[in-house]
N, C-alpha and C positions, 0 to 999 in steps of 0.2 A: 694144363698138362705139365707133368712133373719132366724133367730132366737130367741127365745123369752124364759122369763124363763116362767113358770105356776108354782106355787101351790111349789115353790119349787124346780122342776124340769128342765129338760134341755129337751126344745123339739124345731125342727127343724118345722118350718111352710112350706109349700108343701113340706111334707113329700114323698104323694106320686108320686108327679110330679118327684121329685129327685130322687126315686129309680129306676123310667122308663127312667130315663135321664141313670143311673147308667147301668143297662139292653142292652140299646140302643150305648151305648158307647163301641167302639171298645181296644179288648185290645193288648198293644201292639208288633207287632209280631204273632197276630193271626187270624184269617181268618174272615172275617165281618159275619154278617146276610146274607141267602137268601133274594133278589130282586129281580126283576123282571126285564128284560132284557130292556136295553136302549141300545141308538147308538153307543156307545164306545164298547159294547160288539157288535151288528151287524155286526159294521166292525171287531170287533178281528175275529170273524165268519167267518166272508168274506173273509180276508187274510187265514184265516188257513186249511179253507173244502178241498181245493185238499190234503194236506197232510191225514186231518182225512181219505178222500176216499182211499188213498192210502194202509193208513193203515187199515182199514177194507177189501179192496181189491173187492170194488163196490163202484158205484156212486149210493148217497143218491138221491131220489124222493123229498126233502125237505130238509132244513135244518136253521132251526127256531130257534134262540136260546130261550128258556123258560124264566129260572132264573139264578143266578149264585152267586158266593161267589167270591171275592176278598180275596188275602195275598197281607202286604207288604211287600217284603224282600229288595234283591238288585236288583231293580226293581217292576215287579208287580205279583202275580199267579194269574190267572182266573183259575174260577172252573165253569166251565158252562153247564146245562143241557139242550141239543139240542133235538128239535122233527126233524125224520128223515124221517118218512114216514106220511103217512095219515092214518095208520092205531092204531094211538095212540106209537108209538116203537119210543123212545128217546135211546142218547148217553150222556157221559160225558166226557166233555172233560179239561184237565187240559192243560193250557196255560202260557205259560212263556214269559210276554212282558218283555225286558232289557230296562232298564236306557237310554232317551236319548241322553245323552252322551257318549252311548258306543252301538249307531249306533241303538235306540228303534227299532228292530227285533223281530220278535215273533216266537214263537218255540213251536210243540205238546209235551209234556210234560210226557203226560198219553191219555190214551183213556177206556173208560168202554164201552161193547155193552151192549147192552139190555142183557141179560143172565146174565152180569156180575154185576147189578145191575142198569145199566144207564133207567131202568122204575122208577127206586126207585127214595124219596128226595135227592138234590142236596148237596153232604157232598166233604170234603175234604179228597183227598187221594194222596198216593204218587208216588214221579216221576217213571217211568217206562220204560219211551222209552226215545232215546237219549241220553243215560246214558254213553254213550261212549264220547260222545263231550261236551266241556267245554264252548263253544258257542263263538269261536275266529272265530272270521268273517275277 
């Protein structure tokens, strides 16, 4: 962004373009914006539903991913908010894709039911299930 003095003073010219840039820019280590669900997350979906089913302990009528938030770590976290039925009742699901060079596997992570907040906005929360395995394939 270009800069200019005025009058004396020190003012940045697209001021406000640069603070929506600033807004819009991810910080490092922390979880992006809500999105709206693309085909990297359909297939995370796809690969993961029979565990999600498992662990709810029914098969879902649906399972639609909405939106979702990304982390990076050592690897990737999804945080994805799934529509599960037709009656409006979503999940969340926290998703752990690994580096691939260390075999890109994906792993349930977390699960919210609807009760537990998964009708709510899509936020990030912590791991919960699988806490026993260190993810040595």
């Amino acid at each position: 962004y270009k800069s200019q003095v005025v009058a004396g003073s020190f003012k940045l010219s697209y001021y406000n373009e640069y603070k929506s840039y600033l807004r819009k820019a991810m910080l490092c280590g922390g979880p992006s914006g809500a999105q709206p669900a693309d085909d990297i997350v359909r297939e995370i979906c796809a690969d993961i539903r029979g565990a999600c089913e498992e662990h709810a302990g029914k098969k879902f009528a649906v399972f639609d991913p909405v939106e979702y938030k990304h982390q990076v770590v050592a690897g990737m976290n999804y945080y994805v908010k799934v529509k599960i039925d037709n009656d409006g009742n979503h999940v969340h699901i926290r998703v752990y894709h690994k580096l691939p060079c260390y075999g890109g596997t994906k792993h349930l992570d977390g699960f919210k039911h609807p009760h537990e907040g998964g009708n709510g906005p899509i936020d990030v929360f912590e791991r919960h299930l699988n806490l026993e395995e260190d993810y040595q394939d």
